[in-house]
Backbone as a printed PyTorch tensor [residue, N CA C, xyz], in Angstrom:
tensor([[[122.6010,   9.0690, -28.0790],
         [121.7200,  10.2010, -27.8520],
         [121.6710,  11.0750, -29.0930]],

        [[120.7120,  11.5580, -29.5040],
         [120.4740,  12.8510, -30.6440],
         [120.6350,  13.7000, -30.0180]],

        [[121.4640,  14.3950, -31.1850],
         [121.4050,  15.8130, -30.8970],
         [120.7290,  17.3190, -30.4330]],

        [[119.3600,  16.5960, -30.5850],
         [118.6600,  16.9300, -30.4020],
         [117.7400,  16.9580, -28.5430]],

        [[117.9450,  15.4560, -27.9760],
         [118.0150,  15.0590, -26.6050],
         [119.1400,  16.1900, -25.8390]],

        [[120.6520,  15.7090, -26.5890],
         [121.7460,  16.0750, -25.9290],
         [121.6140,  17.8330, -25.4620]],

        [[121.0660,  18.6300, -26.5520],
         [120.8250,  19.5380, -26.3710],
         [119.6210,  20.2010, -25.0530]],

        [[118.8920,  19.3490, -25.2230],
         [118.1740,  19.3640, -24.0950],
         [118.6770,  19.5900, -22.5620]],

        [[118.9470,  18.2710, -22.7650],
         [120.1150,  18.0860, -20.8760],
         [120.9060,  19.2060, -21.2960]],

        [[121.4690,  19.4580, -21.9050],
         [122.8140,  20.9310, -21.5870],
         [122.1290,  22.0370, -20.7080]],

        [[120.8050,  22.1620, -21.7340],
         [120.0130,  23.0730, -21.3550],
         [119.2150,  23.2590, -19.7770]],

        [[119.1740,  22.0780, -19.4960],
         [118.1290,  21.4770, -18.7480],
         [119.5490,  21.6480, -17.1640]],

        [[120.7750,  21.2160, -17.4820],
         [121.4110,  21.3590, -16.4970],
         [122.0180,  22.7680, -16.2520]],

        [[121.8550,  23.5020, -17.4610],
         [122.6740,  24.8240, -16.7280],
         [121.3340,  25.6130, -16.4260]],

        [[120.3100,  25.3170, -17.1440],
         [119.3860,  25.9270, -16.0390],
         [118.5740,  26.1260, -14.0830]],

        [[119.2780,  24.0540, -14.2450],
         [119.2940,  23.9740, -12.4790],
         [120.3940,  24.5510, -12.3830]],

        [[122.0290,  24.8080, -12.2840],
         [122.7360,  24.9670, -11.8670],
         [122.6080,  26.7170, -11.3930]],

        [[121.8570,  27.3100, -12.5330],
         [121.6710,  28.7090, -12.2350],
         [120.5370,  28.8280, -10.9940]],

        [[119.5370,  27.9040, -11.2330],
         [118.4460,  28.4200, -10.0850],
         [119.3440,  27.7070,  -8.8120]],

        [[119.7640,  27.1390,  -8.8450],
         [120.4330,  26.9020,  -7.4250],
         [121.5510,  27.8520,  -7.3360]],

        [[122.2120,  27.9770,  -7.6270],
         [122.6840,  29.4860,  -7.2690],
         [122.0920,  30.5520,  -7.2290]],

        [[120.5970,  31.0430,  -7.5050],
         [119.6420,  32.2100,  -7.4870],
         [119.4000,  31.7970,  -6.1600]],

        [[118.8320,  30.4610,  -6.0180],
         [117.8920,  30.1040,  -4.2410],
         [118.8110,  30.6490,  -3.5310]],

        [[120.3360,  29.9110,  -3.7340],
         [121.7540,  29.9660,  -2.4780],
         [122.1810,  31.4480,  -2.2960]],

        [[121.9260,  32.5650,  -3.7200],
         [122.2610,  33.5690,  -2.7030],
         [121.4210,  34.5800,  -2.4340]],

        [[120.1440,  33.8200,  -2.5250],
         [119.1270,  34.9340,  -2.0460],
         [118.6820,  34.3850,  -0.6190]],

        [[119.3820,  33.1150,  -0.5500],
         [119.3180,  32.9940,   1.4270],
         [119.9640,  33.1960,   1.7070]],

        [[121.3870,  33.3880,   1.0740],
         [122.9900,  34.3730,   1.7630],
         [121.8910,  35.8560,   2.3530]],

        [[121.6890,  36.1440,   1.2290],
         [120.9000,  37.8330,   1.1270],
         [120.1980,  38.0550,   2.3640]],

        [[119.2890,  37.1110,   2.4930],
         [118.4960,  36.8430,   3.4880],
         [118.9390,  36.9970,   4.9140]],

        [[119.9150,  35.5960,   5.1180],
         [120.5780,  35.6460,   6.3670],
         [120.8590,  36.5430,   6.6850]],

        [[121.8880,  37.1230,   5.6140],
         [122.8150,  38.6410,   5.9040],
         [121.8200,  39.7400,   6.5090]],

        [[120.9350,  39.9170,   6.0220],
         [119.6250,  41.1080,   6.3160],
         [119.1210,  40.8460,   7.9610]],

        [[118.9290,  39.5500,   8.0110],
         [118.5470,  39.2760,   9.3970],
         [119.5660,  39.1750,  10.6290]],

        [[120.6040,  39.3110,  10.4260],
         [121.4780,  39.3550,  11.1550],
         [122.0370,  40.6870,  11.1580]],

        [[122.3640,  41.5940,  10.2470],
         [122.2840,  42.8170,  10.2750],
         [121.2540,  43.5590,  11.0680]],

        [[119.7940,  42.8800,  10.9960],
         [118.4400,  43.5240,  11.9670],
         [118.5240,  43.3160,  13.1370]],

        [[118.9820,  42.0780,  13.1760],
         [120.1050,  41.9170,  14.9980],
         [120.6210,  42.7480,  15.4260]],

        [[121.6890,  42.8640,  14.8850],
         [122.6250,  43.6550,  15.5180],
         [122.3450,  44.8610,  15.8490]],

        [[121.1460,  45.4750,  14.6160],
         [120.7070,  46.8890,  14.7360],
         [119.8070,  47.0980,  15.3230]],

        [[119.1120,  45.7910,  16.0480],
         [118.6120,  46.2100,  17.2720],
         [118.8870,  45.9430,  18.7850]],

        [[120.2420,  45.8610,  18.7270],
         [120.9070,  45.5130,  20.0920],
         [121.5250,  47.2690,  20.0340]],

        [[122.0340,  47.4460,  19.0790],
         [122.4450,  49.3050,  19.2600],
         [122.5060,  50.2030,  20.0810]],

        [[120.9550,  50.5810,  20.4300],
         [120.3360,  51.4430,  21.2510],
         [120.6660,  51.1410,  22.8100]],

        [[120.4230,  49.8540,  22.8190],
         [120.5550,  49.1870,  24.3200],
         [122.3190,  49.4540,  24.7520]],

        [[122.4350,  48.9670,  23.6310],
         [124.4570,  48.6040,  23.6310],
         [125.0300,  50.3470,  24.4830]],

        [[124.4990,  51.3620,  23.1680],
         [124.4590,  52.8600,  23.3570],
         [124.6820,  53.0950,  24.6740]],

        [[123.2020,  52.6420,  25.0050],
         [122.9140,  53.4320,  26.7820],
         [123.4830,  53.1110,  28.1300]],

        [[124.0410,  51.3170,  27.8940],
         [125.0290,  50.9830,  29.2960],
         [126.2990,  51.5790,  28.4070]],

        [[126.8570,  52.3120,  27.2200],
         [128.0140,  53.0060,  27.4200],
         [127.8500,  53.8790,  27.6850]],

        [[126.6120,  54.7580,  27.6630],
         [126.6990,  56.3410,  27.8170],
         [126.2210,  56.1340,  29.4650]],

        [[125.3100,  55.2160,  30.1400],
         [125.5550,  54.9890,  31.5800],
         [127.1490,  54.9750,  32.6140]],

        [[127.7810,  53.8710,  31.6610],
         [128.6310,  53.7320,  32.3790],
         [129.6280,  55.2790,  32.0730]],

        [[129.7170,  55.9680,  31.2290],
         [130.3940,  57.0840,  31.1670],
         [130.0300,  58.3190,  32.4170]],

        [[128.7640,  58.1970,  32.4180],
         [127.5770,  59.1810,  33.1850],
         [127.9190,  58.8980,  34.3390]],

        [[128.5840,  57.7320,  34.9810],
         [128.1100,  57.0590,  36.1420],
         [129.0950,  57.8920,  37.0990]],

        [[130.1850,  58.6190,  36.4240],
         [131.2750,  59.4170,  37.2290],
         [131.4050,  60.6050,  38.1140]],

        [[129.7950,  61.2410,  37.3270],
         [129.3170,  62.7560,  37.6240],
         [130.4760,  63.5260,  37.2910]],

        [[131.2100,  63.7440,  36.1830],
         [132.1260,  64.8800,  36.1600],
         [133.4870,  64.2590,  36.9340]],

        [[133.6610,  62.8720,  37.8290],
         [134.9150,  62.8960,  38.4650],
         [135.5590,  61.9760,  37.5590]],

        [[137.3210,  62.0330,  37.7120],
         [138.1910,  61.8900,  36.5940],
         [138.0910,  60.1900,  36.8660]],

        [[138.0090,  59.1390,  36.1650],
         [137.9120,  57.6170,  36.6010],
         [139.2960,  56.9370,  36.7290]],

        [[139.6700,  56.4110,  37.5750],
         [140.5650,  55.6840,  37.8500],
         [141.1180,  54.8110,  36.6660]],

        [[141.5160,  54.0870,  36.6730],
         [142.9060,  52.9930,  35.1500],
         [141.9010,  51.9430,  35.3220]],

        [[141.5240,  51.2540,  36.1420],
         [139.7990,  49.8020,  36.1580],
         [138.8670,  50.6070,  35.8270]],

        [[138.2790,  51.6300,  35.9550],
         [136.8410,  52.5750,  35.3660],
         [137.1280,  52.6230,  33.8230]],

        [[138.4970,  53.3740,  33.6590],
         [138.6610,  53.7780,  32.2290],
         [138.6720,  52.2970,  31.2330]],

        [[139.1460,  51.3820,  32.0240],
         [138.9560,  50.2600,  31.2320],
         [137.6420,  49.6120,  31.0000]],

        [[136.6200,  49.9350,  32.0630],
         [135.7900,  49.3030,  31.6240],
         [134.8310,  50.4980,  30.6510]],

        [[134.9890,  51.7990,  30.7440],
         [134.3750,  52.4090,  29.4870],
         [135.3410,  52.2130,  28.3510]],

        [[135.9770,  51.7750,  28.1680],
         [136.4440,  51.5410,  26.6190],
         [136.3360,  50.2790,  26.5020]],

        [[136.1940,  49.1710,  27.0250],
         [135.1830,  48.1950,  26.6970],
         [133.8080,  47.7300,  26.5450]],

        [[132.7840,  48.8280,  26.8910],
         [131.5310,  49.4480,  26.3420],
         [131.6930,  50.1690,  25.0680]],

        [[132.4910,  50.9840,  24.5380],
         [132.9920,  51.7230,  23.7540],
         [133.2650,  50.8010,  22.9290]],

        [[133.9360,  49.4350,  22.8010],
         [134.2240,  48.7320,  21.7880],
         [132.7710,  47.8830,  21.6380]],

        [[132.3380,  47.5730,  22.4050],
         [131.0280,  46.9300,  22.2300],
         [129.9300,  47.2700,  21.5430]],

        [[129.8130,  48.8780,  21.7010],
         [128.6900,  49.9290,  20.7800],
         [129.7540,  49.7070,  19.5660]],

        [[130.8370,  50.0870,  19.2690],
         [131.1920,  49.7550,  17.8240],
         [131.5730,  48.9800,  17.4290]],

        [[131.6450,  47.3650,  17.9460],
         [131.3050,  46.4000,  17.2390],
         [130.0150,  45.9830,  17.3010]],

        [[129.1250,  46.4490,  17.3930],
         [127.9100,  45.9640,  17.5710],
         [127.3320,  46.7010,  16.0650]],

        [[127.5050,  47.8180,  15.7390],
         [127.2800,  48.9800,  14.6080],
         [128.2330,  48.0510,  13.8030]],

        [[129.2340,  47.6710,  13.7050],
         [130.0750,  47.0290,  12.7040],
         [129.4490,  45.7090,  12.0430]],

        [[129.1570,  45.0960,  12.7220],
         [128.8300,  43.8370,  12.8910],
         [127.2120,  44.2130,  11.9730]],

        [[126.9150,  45.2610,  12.3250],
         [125.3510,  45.3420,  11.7250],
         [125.3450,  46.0370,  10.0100]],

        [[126.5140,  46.5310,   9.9660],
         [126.8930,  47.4150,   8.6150],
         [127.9810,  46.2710,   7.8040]],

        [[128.6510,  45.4790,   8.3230],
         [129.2420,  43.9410,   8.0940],
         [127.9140,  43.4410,   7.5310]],

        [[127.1810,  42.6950,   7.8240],
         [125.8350,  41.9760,   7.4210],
         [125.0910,  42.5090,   6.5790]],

        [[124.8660,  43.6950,   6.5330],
         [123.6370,  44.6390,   5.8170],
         [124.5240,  44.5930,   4.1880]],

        [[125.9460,  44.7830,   4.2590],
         [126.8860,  44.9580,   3.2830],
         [126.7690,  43.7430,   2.6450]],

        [[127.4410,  42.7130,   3.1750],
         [127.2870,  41.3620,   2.8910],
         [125.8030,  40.9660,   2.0200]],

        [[124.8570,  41.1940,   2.2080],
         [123.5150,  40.6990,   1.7720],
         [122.9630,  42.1250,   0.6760]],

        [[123.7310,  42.9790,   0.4270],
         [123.8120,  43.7950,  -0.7460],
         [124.7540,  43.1070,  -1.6140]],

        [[126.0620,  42.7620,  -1.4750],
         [126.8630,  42.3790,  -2.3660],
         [126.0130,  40.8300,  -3.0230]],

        [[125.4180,  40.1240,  -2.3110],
         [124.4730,  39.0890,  -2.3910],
         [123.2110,  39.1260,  -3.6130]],

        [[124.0510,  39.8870,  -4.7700],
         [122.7630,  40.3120,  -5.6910],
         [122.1300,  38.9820,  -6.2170]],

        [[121.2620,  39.1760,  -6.6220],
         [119.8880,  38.3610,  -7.3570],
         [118.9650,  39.2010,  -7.7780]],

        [[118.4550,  38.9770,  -9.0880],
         [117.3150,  40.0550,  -9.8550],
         [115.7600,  39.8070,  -8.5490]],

        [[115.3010,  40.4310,  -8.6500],
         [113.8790,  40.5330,  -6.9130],
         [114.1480,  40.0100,  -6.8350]],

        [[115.1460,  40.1570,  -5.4800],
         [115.7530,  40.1480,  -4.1870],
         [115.1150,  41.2820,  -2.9110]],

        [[114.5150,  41.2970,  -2.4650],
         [113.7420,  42.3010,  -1.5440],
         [115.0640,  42.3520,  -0.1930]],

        [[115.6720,  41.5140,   0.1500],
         [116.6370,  42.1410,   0.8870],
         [117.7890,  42.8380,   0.6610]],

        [[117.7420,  43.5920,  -0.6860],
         [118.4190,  44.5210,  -1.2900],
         [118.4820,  45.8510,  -0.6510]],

        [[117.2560,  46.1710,  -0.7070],
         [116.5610,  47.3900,  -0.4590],
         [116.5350,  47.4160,   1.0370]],

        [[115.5510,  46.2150,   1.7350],
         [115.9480,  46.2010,   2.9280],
         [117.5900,  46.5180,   3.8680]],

        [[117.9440,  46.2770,   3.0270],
         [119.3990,  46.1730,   3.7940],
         [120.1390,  47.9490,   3.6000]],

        [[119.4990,  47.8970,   2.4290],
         [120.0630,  49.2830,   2.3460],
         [119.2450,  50.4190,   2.8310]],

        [[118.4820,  50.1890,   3.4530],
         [117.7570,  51.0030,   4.2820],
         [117.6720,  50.9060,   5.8380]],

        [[118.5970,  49.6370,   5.8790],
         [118.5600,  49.7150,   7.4440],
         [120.3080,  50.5620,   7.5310]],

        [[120.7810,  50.3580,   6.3690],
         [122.0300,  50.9140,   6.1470],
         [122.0100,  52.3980,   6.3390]],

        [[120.8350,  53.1280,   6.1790],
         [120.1390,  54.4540,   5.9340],
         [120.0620,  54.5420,   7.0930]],

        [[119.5300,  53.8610,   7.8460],
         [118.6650,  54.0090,   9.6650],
         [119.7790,  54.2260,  10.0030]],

        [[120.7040,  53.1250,  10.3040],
         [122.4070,  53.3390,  10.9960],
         [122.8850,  54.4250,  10.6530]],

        [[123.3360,  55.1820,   9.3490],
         [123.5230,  56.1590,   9.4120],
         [122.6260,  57.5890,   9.9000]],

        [[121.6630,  57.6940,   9.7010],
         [120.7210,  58.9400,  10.3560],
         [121.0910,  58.2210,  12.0060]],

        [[121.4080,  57.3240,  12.6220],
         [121.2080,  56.9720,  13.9090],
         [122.4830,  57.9980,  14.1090]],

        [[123.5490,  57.3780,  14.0300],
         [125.0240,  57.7520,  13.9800],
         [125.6090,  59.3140,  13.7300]],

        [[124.3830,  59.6840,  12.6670],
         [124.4500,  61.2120,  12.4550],
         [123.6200,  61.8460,  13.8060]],

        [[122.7080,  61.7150,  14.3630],
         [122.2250,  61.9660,  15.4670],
         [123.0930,  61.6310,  16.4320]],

        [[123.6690,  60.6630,  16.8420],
         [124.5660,  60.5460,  17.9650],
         [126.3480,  61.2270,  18.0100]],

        [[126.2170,  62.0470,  16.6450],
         [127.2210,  62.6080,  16.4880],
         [128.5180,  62.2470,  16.1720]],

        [[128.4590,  60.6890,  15.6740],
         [129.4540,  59.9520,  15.5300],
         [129.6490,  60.0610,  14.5420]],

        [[129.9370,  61.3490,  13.5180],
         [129.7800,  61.3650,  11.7170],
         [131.2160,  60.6000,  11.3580]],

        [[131.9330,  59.5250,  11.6220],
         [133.1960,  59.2830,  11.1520],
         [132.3400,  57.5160,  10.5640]],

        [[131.7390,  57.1270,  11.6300],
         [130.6400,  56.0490,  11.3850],
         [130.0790,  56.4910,  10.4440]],

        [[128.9130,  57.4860,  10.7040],
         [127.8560,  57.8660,   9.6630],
         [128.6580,  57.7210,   8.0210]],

        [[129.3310,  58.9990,   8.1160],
         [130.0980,  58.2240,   6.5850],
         [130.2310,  57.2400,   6.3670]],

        [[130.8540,  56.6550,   7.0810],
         [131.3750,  55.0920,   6.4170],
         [130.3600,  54.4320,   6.2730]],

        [[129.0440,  54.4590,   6.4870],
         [127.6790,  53.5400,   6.6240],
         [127.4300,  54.5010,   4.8570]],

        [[127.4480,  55.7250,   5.2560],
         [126.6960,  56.3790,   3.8110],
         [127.8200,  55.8650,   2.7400]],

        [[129.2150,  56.0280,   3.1130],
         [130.1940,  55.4530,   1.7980],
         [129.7270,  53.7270,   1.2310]],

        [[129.3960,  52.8330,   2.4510],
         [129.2760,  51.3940,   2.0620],
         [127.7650,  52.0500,   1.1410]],

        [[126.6360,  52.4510,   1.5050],
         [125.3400,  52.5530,   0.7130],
         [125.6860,  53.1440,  -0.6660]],

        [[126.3410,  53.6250,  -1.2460],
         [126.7520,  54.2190,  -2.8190],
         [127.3820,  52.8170,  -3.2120]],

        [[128.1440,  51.6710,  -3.0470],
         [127.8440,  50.1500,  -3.5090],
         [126.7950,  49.7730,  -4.0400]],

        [[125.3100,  50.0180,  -3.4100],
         [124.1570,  49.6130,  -4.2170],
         [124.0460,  49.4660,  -5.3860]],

        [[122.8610,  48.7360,  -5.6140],
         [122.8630,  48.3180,  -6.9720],
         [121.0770,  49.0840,  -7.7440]],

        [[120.9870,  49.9780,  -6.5850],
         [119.4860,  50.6600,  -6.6450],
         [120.3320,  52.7350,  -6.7500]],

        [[119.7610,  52.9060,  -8.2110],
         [120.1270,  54.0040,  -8.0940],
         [119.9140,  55.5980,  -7.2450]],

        [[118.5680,  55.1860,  -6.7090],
         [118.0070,  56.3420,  -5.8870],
         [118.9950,  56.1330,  -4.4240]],

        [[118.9720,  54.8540,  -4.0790],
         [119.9570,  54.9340,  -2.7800],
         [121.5530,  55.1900,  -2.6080]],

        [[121.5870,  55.1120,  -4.0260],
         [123.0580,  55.4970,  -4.3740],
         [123.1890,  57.0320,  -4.5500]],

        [[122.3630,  58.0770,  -5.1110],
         [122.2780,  59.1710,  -4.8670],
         [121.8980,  59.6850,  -4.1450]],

        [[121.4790,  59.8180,  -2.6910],
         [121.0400,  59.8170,  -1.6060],
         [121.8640,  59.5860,  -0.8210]],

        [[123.1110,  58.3840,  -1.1460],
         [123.8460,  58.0020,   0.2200],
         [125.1670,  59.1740,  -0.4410]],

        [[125.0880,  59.2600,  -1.3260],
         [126.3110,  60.5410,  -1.7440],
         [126.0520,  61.8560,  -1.5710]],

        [[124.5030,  62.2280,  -1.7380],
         [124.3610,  63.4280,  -1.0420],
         [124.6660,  63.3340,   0.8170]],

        [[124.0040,  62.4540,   1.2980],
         [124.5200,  62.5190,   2.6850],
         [126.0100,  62.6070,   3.0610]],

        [[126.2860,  61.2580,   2.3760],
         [127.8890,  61.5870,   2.8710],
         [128.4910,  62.5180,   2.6520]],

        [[127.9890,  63.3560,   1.8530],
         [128.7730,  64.9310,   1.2550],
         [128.3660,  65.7030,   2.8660]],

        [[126.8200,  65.4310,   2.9770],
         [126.9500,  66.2870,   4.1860],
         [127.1840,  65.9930,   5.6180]],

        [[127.6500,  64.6910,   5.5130],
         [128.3430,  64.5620,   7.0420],
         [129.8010,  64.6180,   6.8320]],

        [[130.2490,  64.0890,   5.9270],
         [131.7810,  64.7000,   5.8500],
         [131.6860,  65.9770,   6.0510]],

        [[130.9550,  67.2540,   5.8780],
         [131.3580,  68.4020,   6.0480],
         [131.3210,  68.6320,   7.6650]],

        [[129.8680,  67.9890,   8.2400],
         [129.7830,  67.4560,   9.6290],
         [131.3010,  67.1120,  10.4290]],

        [[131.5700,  66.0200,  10.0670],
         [133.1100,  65.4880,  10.6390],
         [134.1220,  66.3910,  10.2740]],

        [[134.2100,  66.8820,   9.2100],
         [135.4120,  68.4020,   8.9470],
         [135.2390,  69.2370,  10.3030]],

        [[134.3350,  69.5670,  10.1560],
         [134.0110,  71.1940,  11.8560],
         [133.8650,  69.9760,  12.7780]],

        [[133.7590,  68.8670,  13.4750],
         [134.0970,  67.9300,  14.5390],
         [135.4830,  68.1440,  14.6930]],

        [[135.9970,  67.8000,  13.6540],
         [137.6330,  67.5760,  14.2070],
         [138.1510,  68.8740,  14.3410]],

        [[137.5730,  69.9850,  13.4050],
         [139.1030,  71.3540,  13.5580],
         [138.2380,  71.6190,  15.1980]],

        [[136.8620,  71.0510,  15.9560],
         [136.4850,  71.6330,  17.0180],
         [137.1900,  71.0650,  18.0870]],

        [[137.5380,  69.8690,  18.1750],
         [138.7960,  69.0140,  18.8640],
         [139.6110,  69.5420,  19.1320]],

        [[140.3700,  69.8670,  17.5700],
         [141.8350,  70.3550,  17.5550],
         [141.9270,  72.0230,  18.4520]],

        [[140.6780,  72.8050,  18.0090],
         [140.4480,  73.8140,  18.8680],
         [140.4280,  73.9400,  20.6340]],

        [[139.7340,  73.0030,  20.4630],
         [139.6400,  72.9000,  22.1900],
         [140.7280,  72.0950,  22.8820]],

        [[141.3800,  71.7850,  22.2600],
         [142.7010,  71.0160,  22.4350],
         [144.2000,  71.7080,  22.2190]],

        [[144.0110,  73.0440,  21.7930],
         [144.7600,  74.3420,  21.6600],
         [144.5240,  74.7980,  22.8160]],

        [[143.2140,  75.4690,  23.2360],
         [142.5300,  76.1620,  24.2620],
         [142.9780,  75.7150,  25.5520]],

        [[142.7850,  74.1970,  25.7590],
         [143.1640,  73.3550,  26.6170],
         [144.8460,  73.3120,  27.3470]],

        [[145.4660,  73.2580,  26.2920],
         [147.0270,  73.4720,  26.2210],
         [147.2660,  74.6970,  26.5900]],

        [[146.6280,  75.7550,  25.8920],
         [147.2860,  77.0920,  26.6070],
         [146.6410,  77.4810,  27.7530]],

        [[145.7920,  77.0540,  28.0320],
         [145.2750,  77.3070,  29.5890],
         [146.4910,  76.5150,  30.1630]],

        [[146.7270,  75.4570,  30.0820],
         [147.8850,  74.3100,  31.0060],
         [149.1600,  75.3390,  30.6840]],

        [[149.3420,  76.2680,  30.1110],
         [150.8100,  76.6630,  29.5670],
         [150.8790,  77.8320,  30.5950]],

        [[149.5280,  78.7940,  30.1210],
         [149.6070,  79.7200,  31.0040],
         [149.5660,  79.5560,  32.2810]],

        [[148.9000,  78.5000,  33.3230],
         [148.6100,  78.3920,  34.7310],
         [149.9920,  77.6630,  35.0270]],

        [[150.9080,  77.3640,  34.3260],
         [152.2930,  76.4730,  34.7080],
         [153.5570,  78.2660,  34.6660]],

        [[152.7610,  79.0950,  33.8000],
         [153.6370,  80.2340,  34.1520],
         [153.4610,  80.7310,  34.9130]],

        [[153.0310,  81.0000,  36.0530],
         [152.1410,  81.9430,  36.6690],
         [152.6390,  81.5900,  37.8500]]])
């Protein structure tokens, strides 16, 4: 062979070897995005038989079989959100130069969090806005750091409101045990 041939094939093979790794992980990317859109649309549904089955008590205290089965709704809404921020993550780390499920993903990453910030769950919401500053798109990376700045401040006044009413709680039980 000349040197000239030989040079060729070198060329000729690390150029397939690269586009087949461009195809392979822009259908990783892919998959990941669509399975993330799964999950994030089972959510809402997932949501409402937990906040049903919570509702379903009217205010009365649930028995040790009730309480078990709301914290197995409870794990179901957050593996279901996991599972959808798992995938969306996955098919970001999945870079390729145009890749359109980049963006996609990181915007359904956006939805989950504004969802999560609405449902008041800001310990989620962060962690959805912390995975979106990973991007590889700079506007969504400044955007998911301004948010998370402001739901962490969100989850700061959540918890000292816990810890408050969980003081309140105690000294009501302290005082009615003196009495």
């Amino acid at each position: 062979m000349k040197k000239r041939e030989l040079t060729f094939v070198v060329i000729f093979v690390i150029t397939f070897m690269f586009m087949i790794t461009w195809v392979y992980t822009y259908q990783r990317s892919k998959e990941e995005y669509l399975k993330g859109k799964g999950e994030q649309g089972k959510i809402s549904s997932v949501q409402k038989i937990y906040q049903d089955t919570v509702d379903g008590f009217n205010g009365r205290e649930p028995n040790r079989e009730e309480r078990w089965q709301i914290l197995e709704k409870q794990k179901d809404y957050y593996q279901t959100i996991s599972r959808a921020v798992t995938a969306y993550d996955t098919s970001i780390h999945s870079y390729t130069p145009f890749n359109k499920y980049i963006n996609l993903s990181l915007e359904g990453l956006d939805e989950l969090g504004a969802f999560c910030t609405k449902s008041e769950e800001y310990q989620l919401a962060y962690n959805i806005y912390e995975t979106m500053k990973i991007g590889p798109i700079p506007s969504f990376v400044e955007k998911a750091s301004k948010l998370s700045d402001e739901v962490y401040e969100l989850l700061i006044k959540q918890k000292k409101d816990r810890i408050e009413k969980h003081k309140e709680k105690d000294e009501r039980e302290t005082s009615s045990e003196d009495s």
